[in-house]
Structures are given as structure tokens and as C-alpha cells.
C-alpha positions in Angstrom: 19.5 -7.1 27.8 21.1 -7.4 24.3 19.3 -5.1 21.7 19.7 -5.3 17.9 20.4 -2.3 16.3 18.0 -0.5 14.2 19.9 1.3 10.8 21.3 -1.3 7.6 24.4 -1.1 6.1 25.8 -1.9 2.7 27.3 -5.3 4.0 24.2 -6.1 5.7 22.1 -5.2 1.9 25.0 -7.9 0.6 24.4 -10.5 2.9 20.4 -10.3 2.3 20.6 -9.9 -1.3 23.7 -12.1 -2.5 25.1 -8.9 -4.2 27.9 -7.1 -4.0 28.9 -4.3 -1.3 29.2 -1.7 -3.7 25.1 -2.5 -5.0 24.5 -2.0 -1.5 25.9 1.4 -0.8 24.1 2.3 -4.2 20.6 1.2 -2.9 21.0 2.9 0.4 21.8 5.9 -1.7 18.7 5.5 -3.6 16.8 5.1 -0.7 17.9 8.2 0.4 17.3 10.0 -2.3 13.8 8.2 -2.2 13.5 9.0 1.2 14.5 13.0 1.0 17.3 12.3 3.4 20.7 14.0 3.9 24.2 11.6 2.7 24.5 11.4 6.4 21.4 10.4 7.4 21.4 6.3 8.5 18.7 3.9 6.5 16.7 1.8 9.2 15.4 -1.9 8.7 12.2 -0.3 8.7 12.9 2.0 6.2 14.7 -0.3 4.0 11.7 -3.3 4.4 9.0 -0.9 2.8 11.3 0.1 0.3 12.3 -3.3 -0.5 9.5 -5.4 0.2 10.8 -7.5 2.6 9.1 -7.9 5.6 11.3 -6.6 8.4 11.0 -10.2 10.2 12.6 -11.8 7.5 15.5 -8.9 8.0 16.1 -9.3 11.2 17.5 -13.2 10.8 20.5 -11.2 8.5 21.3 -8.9 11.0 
């Protein structure tokens, strides 16, 4: 059974938001700073919908 994954990426924040890749690295950034979490540390679509306000439904038809 196919599975989606679970973390966002920068092209992923691009594709949802019309923006450029660069905005999206910055935003995961500043939800990791948000967030308390280390540079290394992956963003989820869960994580990224309550910081964004985008229900994670609507997400998932991007990725």
C-alpha cells in the first residue's frame, strides 16, 4: 500500500504558496525556530498546517 509521506519541503511550501523556493526554506526555518527545533530536525504537514493555517486536507492535494 502506497503511503504519503509525512515532513514538507521548501519545493513543496512553493508549490502551495506560489512563492519562491528560497521563501520556502526561510519559513521552514521560522518554523523551526517557532517550533524549538534543531536545523536538522524535518517540518511535518502537521506541523506546518497549524503554523500556517491551512488545513492539512487542503495540503495533502500538493503533496
Amino acid at each position: 500500500m502506497f503511503k504519503k509521506r509525512c515532513v514538507i519541503y521548501p519545493k513543496d511550501v512553493q508549490i502551495i504558496t506560489g512563492k519562491s523556493e528560497r521563501y520556502g526554506q526561510d519559513l521552514l526555518n521560522k518554523i523551526r525556530i517557532y517550533l524549538n527545533k534543531k536545523p536538522h530536525q524535518f517540518i511535518t504537514i502537521k506541523e506546518f498546517s497549524d503554523f500556517s493555517g491551512i488545513p492539512t486536507q487542503d495540503l495533502e492535494e500538493y503533496i
